[in-house]
N, C-alpha and C positions, 0 to 999 in steps of 0.2 A: 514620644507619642506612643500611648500603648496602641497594642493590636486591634483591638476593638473599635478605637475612636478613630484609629486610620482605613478600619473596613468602611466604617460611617460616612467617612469623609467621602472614600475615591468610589461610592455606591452610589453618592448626590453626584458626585461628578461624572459617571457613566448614564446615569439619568437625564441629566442634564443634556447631555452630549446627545441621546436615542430622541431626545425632542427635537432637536435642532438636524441630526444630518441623519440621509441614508442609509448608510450601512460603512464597516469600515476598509478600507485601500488606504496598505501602507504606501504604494508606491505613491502614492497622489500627498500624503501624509508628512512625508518628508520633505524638505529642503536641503539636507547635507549633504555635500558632493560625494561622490563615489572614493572611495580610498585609495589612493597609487591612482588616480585617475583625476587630471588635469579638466575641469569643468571649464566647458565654451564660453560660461560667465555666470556670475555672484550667485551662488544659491543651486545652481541647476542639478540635475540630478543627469549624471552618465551614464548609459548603457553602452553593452556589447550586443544585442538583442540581432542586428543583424551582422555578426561578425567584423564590427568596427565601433567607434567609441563614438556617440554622436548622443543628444540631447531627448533624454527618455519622451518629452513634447513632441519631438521630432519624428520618432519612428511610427508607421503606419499600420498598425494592429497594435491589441490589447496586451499590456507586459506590466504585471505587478511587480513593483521593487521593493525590495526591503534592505539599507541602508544597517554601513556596520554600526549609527550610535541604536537603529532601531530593535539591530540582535539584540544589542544589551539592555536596551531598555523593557525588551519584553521578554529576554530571558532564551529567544529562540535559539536551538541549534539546530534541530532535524528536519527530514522534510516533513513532517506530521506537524509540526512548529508552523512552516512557512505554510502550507497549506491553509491551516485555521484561521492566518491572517491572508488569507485571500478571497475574495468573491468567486463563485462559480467554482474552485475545487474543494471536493473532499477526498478523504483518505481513510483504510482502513489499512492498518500493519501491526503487526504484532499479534493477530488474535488466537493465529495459531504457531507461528514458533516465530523466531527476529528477521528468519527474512523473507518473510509473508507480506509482502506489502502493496496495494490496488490504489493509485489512486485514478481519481475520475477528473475531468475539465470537461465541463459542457458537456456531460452525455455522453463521452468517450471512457469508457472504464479499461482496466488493464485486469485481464482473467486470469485468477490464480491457474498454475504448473503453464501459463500461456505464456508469452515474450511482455515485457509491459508495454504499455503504450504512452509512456512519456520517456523524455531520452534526457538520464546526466551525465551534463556536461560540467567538471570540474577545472577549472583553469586552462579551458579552449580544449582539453581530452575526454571525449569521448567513453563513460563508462561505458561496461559490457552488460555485467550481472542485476537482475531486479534484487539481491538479496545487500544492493549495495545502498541502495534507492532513501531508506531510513536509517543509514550508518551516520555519525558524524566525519564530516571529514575536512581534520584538518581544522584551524580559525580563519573564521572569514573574516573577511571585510565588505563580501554585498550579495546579495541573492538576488535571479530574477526568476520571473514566470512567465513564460510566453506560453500564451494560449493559441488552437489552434495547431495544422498540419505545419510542423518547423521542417521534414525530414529533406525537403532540398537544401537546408541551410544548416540544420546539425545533425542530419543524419537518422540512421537506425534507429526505430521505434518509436518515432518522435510524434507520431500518431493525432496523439490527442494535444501535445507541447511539450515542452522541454520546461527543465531546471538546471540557470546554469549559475554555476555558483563559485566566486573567486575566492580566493585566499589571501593570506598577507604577503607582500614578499620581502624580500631581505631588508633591512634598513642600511643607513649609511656609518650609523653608530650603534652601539651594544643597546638595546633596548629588551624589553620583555612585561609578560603582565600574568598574574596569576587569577584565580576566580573561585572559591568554593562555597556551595552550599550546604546548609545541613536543613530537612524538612520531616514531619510525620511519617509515618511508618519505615524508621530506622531509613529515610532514604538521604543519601550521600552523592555530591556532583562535583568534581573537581576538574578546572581546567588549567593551564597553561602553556604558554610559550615564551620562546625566546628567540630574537633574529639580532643580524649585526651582520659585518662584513667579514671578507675572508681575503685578504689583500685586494688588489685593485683591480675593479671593475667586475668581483664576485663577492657572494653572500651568503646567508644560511638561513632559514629558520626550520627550528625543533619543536614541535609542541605534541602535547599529550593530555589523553583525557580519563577520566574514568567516575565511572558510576554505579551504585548496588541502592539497591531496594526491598525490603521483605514483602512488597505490596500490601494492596488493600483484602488481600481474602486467604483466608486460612483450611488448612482441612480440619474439618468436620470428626475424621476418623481417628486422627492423632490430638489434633490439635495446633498440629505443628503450621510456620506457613511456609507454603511448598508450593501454592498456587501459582504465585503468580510474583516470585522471586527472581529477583535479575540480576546480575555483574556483569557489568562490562568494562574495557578499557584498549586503547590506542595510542599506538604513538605514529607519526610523521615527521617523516623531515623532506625536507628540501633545498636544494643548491641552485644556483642562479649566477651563471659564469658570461664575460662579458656586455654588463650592463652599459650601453649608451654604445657599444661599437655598431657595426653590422653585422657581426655572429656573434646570435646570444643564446645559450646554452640554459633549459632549463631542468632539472633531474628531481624526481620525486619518486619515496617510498614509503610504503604505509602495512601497518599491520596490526589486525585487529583479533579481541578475545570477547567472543561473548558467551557467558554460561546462565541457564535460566530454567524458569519454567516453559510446559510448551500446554496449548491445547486448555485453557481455560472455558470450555463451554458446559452448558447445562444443556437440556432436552426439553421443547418444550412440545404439547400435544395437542392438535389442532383436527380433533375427530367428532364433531355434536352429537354425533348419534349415542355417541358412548358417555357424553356430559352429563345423561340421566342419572346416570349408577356415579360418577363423581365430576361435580364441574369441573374439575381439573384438568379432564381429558383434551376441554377444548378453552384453551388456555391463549388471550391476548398476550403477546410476547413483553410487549409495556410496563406488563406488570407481574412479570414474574418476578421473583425473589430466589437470588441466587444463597445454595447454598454446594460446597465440594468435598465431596468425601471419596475419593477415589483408595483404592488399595496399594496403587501405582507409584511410585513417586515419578512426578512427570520432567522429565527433561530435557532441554536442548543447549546445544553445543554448536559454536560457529569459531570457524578460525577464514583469517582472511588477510588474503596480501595482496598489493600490486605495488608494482613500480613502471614508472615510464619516464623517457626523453622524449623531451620536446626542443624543436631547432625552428629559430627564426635566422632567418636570412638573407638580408640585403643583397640583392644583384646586382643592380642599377638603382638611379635614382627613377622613384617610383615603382619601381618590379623588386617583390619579395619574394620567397620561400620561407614555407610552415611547414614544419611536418614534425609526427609522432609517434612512438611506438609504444604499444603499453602493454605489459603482462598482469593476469590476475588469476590469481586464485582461492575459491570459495568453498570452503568443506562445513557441511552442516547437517546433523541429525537431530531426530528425537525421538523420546521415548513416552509412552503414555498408556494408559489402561486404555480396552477396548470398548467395541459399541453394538457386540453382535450376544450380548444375554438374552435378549428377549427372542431371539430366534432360534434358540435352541441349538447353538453351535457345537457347542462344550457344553451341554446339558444331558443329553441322552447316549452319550456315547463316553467310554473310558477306554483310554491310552492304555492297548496291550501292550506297550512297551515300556511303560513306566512302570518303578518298580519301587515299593509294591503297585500292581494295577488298581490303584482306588481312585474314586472321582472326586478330584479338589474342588468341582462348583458344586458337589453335593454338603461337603464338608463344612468349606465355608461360609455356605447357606444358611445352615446349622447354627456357626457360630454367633451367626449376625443377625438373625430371628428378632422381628420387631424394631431395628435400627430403625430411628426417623429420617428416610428421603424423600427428598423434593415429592410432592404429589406431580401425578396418579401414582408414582409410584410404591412399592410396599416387598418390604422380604417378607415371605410367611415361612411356612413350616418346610418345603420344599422350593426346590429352582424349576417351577414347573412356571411358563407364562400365562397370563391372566387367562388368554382366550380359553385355557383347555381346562385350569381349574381353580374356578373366581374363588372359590372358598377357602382354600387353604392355599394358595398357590404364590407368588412372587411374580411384579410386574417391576420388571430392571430396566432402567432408563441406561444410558451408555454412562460410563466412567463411573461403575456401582463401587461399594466397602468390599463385595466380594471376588470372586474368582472367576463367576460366572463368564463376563465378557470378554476374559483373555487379556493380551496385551497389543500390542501395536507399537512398532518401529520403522522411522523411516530416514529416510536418506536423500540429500543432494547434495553432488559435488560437480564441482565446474572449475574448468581451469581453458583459459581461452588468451590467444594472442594478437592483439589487432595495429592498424597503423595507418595512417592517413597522412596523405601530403597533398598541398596546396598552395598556385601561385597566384599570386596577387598584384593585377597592377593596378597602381593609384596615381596616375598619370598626371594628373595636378587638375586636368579640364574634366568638362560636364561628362566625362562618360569616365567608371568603375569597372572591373570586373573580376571573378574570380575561378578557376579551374582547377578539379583534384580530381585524387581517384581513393578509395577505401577497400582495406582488408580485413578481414574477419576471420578467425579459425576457432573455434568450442570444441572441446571434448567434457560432454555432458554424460552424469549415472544418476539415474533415480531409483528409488525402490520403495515399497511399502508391503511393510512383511506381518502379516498377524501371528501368531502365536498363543499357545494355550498357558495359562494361568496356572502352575502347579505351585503357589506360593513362594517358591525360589528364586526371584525374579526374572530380570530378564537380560539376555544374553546379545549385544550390540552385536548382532550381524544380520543379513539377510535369511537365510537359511541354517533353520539349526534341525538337526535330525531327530526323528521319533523317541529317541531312545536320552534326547538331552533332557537336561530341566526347564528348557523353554522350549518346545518342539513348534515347529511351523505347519500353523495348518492352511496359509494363503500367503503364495510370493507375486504381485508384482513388481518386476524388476527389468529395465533396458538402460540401454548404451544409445547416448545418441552423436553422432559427429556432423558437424554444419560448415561449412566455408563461405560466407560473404563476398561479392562483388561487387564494385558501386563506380560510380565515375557521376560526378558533378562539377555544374559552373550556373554564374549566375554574371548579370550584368545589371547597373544600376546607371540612369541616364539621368542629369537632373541641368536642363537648357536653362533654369532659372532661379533664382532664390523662391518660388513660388512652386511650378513645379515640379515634380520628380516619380519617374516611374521605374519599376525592377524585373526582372525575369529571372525566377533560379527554376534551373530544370537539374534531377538525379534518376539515375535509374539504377534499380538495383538488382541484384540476382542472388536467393539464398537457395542452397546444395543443403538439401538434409537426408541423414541417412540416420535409422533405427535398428538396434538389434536385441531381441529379447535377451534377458542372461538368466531366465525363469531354468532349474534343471528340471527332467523330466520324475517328478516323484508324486507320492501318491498321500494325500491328507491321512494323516491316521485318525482323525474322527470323524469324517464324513466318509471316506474311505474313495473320494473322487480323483481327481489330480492337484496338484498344487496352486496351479489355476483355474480357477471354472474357464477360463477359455481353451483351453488345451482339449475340451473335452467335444470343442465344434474342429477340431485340426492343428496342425501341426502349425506352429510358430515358425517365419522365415524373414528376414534380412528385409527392409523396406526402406524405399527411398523416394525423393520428390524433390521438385525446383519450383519454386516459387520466385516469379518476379513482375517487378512492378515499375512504372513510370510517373513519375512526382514533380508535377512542375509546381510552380507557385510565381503569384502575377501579385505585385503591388500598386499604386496607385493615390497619391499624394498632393493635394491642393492647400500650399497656405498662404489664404489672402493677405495676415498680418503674421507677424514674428510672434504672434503670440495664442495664432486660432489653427489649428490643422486637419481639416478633412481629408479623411481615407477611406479605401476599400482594397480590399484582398481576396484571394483565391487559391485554393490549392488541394492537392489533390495528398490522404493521408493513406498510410500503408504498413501494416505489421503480416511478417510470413505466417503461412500454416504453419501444420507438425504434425506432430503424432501421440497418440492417445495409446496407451497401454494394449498392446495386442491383446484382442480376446475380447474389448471394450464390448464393440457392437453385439456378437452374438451372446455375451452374459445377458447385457439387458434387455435384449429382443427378447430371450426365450424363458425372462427371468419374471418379464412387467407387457408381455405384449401375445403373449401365447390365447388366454383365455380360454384354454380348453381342457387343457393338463389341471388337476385336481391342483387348488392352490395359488394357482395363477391369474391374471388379471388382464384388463385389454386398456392398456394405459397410454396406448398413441405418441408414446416418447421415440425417435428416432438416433440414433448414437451412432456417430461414423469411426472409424478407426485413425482415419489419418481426418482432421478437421483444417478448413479451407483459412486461404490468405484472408485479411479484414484489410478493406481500403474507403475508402472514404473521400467524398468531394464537401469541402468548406466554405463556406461565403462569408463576409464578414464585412460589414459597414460603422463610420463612424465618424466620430470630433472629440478633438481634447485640444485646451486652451487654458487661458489664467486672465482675471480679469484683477482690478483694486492694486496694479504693481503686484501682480503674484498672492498677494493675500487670498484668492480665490482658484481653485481648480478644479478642474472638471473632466471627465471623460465617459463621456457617453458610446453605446457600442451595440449593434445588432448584429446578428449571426444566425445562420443558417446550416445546416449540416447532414447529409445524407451518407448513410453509414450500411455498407453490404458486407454481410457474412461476417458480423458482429461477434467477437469469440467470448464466450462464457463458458463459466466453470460451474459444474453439475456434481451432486454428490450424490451417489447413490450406496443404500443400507437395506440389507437382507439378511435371508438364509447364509446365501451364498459370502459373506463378509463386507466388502464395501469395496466400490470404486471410487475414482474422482478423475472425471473425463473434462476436454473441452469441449461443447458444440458449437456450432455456427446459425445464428439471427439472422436471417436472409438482409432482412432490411429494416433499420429503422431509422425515423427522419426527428432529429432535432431541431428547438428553434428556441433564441432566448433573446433577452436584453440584458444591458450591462451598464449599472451607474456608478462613478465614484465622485466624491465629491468631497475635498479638504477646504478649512479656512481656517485662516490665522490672524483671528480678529485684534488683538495687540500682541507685543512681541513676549514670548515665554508660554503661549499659551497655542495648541492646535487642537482641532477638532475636526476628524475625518470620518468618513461612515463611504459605505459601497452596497448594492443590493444587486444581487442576480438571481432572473427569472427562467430556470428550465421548462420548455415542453417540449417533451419525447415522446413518440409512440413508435410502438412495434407494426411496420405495414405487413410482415408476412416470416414466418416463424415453418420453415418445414419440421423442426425437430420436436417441435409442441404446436398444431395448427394452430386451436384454438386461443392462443394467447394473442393472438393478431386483435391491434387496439389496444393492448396493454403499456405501460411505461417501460422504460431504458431500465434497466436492474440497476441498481447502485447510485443511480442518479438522485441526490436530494428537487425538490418540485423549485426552490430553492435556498439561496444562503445570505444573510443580512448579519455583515459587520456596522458595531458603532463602535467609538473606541475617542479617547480626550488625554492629553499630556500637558502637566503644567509643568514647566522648569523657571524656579524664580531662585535667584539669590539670597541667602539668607545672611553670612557673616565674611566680609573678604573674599577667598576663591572659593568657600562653600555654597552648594547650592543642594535646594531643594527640589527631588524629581517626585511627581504624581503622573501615575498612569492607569489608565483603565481599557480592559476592550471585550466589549461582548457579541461574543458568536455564536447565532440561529443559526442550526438547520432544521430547514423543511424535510416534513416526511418523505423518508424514502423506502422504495421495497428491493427488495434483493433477491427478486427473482423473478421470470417470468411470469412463472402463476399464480397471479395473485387475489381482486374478488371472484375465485372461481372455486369449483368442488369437482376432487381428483379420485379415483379410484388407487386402494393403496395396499400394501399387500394384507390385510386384515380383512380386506373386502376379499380377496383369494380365500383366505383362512378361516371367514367365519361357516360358512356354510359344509365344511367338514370338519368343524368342529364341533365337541361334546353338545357346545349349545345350539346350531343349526339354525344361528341366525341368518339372514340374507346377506347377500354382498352389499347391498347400497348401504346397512349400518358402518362398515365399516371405512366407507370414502369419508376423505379429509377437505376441511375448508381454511382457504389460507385467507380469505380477510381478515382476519386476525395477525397478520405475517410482518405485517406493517410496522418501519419502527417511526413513530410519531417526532413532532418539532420536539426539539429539545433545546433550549439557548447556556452556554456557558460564561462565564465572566470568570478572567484574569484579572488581578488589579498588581500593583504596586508602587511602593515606595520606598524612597531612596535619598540620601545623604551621600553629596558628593564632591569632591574635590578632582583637579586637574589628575593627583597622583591615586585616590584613594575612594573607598564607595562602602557604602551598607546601606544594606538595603533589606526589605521585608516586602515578602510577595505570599498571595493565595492564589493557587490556580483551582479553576472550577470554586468558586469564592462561596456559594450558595448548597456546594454538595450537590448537582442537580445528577437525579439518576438518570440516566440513558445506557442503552446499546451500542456499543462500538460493532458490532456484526450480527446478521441475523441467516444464516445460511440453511435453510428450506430445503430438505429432503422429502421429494414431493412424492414419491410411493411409499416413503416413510409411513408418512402422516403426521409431519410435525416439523421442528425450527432445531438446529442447534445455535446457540444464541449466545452471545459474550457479550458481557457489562462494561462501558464504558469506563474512564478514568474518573476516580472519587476526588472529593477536596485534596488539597494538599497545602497546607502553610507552612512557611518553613524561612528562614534566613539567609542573607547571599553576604560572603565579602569580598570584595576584590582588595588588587594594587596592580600600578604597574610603573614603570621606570624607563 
């Protein structure tokens, strides 16, 4: 079948499928038992969801599953994969370097440099790092998604839910299976493993992956594509010693490489007053048109290990022991052109210690006279900004051809050792229960260092001295150390096949401690200190305990073996931290002064240390199967009250840039949740799912005025349809068809959104040459908005017991959208990243 007539086809069949059902849920979607997991009976689908193997009908809150034939059939590995085929979450990762990654469930977002707020769980351990959250790991065999506060039942940051995701484990014979694709823009996906035994009553599997891509965008200045280039690859193994005794020994180690682009944004400008002189200024984010020309070549670097043991062990009949220790470590920088041109950083000032002392944003200005960038942008005849002189002058958007905006390095590294133990008695009668306690130790470094642009590039450290060829004219940089507490249990009573109620209560305690490691030196082109905050005091040693109390109440009626009402409850919880010393008083005195020539009264509030986020959950519902299973359903309400909500703020000046977290006093979530599969004859499924968010902001001290506005990050909602045909074609061949198209509803990505912000142009016009008024230059972000966008995957596939080919498009239609839109609101404008473009491309497996 050519490409063409197979798009045709599995497009009537996506159609087809968006008339008939809601939206799509894999977990409702499938029938295939769980892999390594013994189903209760013919068809069922097994979860772990409350730390035991029991019938996904069965458990009492909302848990999408996605099943290992439905990885392969849809291609999924990541969480950005499993995500897309869920209702009610989305995800943003990758838009600034690989381990950038927020997703959201129900109005729960996870705030970039914050802790996230879903918690992975890999093979019952417990990850640590958010930078692990969109790693592949390992080959699975079943994903779940529990929505909702999990943190009495899996723990640390489980906030908004958990992803907990199994793997294969040893087999009894030499088995293995390989997987590769090849697709447009030179990109390359290659998997495999292999398991089997290792004498008796142990085993192994080995598997490994790897991936590169040139991407979909090139620079502009070379030609070359730099933007938005990736490699990555991993390997895993695992050993699995006394299977079937009562100590059974599991050992796991993983190590990952990933090399890439970082920092793929455009600038977009959101000022009307200024839209007269060029519409450009106040620019719908929808509809920009990215183009990238940076001087930089941008890049980031991720190395990453763990290993851990895990011990189960039989005591008695009925009473176990679990427990786990796991080490990790995550090292990751990047590199990228700056975003401080248009403020005259590096414009009016020359390095007297570079040598010769000449001005390379003057130079390169010069050279690059008349280059085409993105509008409003323009280089003229000098590196002077528009406001002082429209005529001849240059207006540089961030990541310019030139020299102008310097450079930008940053840094994070983490290495942390945790471990959990837990007994379990399963007593045979109506009462369960379980008791642990958990450890936690981080040793966290961040940094983000700017640097001046003297065409020599740029020097991978935090600090490089005046006299280098990357001289630092802004360090922030801390140490942070954290220790975790926790002790939990839960009990689960169930007097009847009918039915059954739970109580898991945890409490936790996190130790944080900060230390700046900024040294005390002085900008050589502003001539201030290294910090703008050094210049309100002196940097000192800061610490804070945050803790919290997390129960969670279940509640379970089912009148038939095939209908089950519930309701749940629970209390959600992620620690404070700390914000870069110096935060508060930069942008107090920076965006809230209004008095000082230049300055503005912009009402933004910015604490240095930013508070716990907790949150209380409700949640009501039914899911059932009617036609002998041919029909399922699950219907789901929820409710959600969320205090001191942590969000991530970017702020761009004179002074360079921050990126703080603040805190959302309050805001209340409320949604529905449908999913709905049917397998009207045998070979053929058709599932769809639809979730409705409403969020508002009750009361915001760090922006008053945004009180009444939406959750940031929160799509309004998300509607899956998606259709599979698997028909036999010739003997053990068979023919697979699949389709699945995902809506999302508009979302905004910030607090302030239809509203108009004073910004620092409103400072700057009124001492400027042209002695315009401040209110021209306040910004309006209803334009900020990234609009629905719906994607369609399809595929098809020829396949046998041993063997497969297959042809897939993802994004099948090309549809442009935004993957992030992040709003620098004294800016006066979006930095904005483009979604994922088409991609078609070929898959072959085997396996033995």
């Amino acid at each position: 079948m050519r490409i063409s007539q197979w798009l045709n086809t599995a497009s009537l069949l996506s159609a087809s499928v968006a008339g008939m059902a809601f939206a799509a849920a894999p977990a409702l979607a499938q029938s295939e038992p769980q892999a390594q997991a013994a189903p209760a009976e013919e068809g069922a689908i097994i979860v772990t969801a409350r730390r035991q193997n029991e019938r996904l009908q069965d458990v009492p809150a909302s848990v999408s599953v996605i099943t290992a034939t439905t990885l392969t059939n849809t291609g999924s590995t990541r969480a950005q994969d499993f995500a897309n085929l869920t209702p009610g979450v989305t995800i943003v990762t990758g838009t600034a370097e690989a381990g950038d990654t927020q997703i959201n469930i129900r109005g729960i977002n996870g705030a970039r440099d914050a802790e996230s707020s879903v918690a992975l769980v890999v093979d019952g351990i417990l990850k640590t790092n958010t930078a692990q959250l969109n790693q592949r790991q390992g080959t699975l065999s079943q994903v779940e998604l529990l929505k909702g506060p999990q943190g009495a039942l899996y723990g640390r940051n489980a906030a908004a839910g958990a992803i907990v995701l199994q793997t294969i484990k040893p087999t009894d014979t030499l088995t293995g299976a390989v997987r590769a694709s090849y697709a447009e823009q030179n990109t390359f996906d290659g998997a495999a493993h292999i398991a089997g035994p290792l004498g008796e009553n142990a085993g192994f599997v080995l598997a490994g992956t790897y991936y590169k891509t040139d991407g979909y965008w090139k620079n502009e200045r070379d030609g070359s594509k730099t933007i938005a280039d990736k490699k990555d690859w991993s390997i895993d193994g695992r050993v699995m010693i006394g299977k079937g005794t009562d100590t059974q020994i599991d050992l796991k180690a993983r190590y990952a490489q990933f090399r890439g682009a970082s920092l793929p944004f455009n600038a977009s400008f959101h000022l009307p007053n200024f839209a007269a002189v060029n519409p450009a200024f106040y620019e719908d984010v929808n509809k920009h048109e990215f183009r990238f020309y940076p001087n930089i070549r941008a890049t980031n670097d991720q190395n990453s290990f763990d290993f851990s043991a895990k011990l189960d062990q039989k005591l008695s009949d009925g009473l176990k022991l679990v427990g786990w220790v796991l080490y990790s470590d995550v090292d990751q920088d990047l590199v990228a052109d700056g975003t401080s041109a248009d403020f005259a950083r590096y414009i009016n000032a020359v390095n007297p210690a570079a040598q010769p002392a000449v001005n390379a944003c003057f130079a390169s200005t010069a050279a690059n006279t008349g280059f085409p960038v993105n509008q409003p942008g323009a280089i003229g005849q000098i590196p002077v900004p528009f406001i002082f002189a429209p005529a001849n002058g240059s207006t540089f958007g961030p990541y310019s051809p030139t020299t102008c905006d310097g450079t930008q390095y940053q840094v994070r590294k983490q290495k942390d050792v945790s471990t959990e133990w837990r007994l379990i008695g399963e007593p045979g009668g109506a009462l369960t229960w379980q008791i642990g306690a958990y450890y936690l130790h981080i040793d966290r470094s961040t940094g983000v260092s700017l640097g001046a642009d003297e065409g020599k590039g740029v020097i991978k450290q935090l600090y490089n001295a005046p006299d280098s060829a990357n001289p630092t004219s802004l360090l922030l940089a801390d140490k942070f150390k954290t220790n975790v507490y926790a002790a939990f249990g839960s009990v689960e009573y169930k007097p009847s096949s009918q039915f059954e109620a739970g109580l898991a209560l945890r409490y936790d305690i996190e130790k944080r401690n900060a230390q700046s490691v900024v040294p005390t030196a002085t900008d050589p082109f502003t001539g201030g200190p290294i910090n703008p905050g050094q210049a309100f005091g002196a940097f000192t040693p800061k610490s804070a305990t945050f803790k919290q109390f997390e129960p969670k109440v279940t509640l379970s009626y089912k009148p038939t073996a095939d209908f089950n009402l519930y309701a749940n409850w629970g209390i959600g919880f992620k620690s404070g931290g700390f914000n870069n010393q110096g935060s508060a008083a930069v942008v107090n005195a920076s965006f809230n002064n209004g008095v000082t020539p230049g300055t503005i009264n912009a009402g933004v509030t910015i604490k240095d240390q930013y508070d716990k986020e907790w949150s209380s959950a409700y949640e009501a519902g039914f899911k059932g199967s009617l036609l002998d299973g041919k029909l399922t359903f699950d219907l789901a309400g929820y409710y959600t009250q969320i205090h001191n909500m942590q969000f991530f703020e970017f702020f761009v000046g004179s002074f360079g840039l921050l990126r703080v977290v603040s805190n959302i006093d309050k805001v209340d979530v409320k949604g529905v949740e449908l999913n709905v599969a049917v397998k009207p004859v045998r070979g053929i499924k058709l599932f769809g799912s639809v979730n409705y968010t409403d969020s508002e902001i009750k009361k915001n001290s760090s922006r008053p005025n945004t009180v009444g506005n939406k959750s940031p990050y929160t799509a309004d909602y998300t509607i899956n349809v998606g259709g599979e045909i698997e028909q036999p074609v010739s003997g053990d061949i068979k023919m697979l068809l699949r389709a699945d198209y995902r809506v999302t509803g508009p979302t905004w990505f910030s607090t302030v959104q239809n509203q108009t912000a004073p910004t620092i142009f409103s400072g700057l016009l009124p001492i400027s040459a042209l002695g315009l008024p401040a209110v021209v230059g306040d910004a309006k972000y209803d334009v900020a908005r990234r609009n629905t966008f719906g994607v369609l995957n399809l595929r098809a596939a020829i396949q046998t017991d041993r063997y497969s080919l297959a042809v897939f498009a993802n994004n099948a239609t090309d549809k442009k959208y935004l993957a992030e839109v992040i709003p620098a609101i004294e800016f006066g404008g979006s930095f904005i990243s483009p979604g994922a473009r088409r991609m078609i491309g070929v898959e072959l497996g085997a396996k033995f």
